[in-house]
Every structure is written in structure tokens, then in C-alpha cells.
N, C-alpha and C positions, 0 to 999 in steps of 0.2 A: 504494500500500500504506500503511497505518497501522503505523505502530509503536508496540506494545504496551507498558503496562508492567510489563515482566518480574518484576520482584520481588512486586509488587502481585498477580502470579498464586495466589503460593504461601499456603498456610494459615495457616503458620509465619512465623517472621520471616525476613526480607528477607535478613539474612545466613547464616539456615540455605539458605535458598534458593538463594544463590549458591555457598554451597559444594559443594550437591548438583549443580546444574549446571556448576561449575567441572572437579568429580571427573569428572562423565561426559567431556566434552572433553579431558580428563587423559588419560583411557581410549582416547578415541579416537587422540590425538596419539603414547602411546605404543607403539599397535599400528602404527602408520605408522612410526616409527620403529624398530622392530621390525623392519619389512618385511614385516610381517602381517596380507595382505590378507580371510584369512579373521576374524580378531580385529578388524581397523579395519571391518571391513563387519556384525561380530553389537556391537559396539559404538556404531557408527551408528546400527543399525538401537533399539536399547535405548534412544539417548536420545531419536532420534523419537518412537518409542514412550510413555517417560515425557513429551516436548514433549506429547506430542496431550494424555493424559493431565492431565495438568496444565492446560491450556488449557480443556478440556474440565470440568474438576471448576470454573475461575474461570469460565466460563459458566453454568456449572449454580448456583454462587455469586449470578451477578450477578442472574439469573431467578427465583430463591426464595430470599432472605438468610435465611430461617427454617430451612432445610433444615438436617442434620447434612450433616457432611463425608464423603465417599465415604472 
């Protein structure tokens, strides 16, 4: 596997970025402690969701730098 560089994904700066994905991991951490598997499982699934997303929009980035941002 390669490891990506995460920050370099985001639009924005680097520290906006880690704070958006800090808060979802937030999210998820405290539905687990909660004991809220319905909450830790639609919070997982949201930051995969914004992962692909995100991933997805630096791909589209690195293939047409000309393009506006999604």
C-alpha cells in the first residue's frame, strides 16, 4: 500500500483539513463510548463516505488542475 498525503488531499489548508477529519473521528470515538452502536456505525459510515469523497475530488484535482473544485 502507498501512503497518501493526507492533508495535501484537501482544497483548503492543511489545518482546516485536519480538523474536519479530526471532528469526524471525534464522532466516531464518542458514539463508542456512548455504547452506541447505531451512532459509531452512521458515523463511520459518514467519514468513509467524506474519505472516498475527498480522495476522489484530489484525483479529479491531480487529472485536470484546470478544473473548479466539486
Amino acid at each position: 500500500r502507498a501512503r497518501l498525503n493526507t492533508p495535501g488531499l484537501g482544497e483548503d489548508k492543511p489545518a482546516d483539513y485536519l480538523e474536519r477529519v479530526n471532528r469526524e473521528h471525534e464522532d466516531i470515538y464518542k458514539a463508542i463510548l456512548r455504547r452506541d452502536p447505531e451512532a459509531a456505525r452512521a458515523a463511520m459510515r459518514t467519514h468513509l463516505s467524506n474519505s472516498r469523497e475527498r480522495l476522489r475530488e484530489a484525483q479529479q484535482r491531480l487529472q485536470d488542475p484546470s478544473a473548479p473544485p466539486a
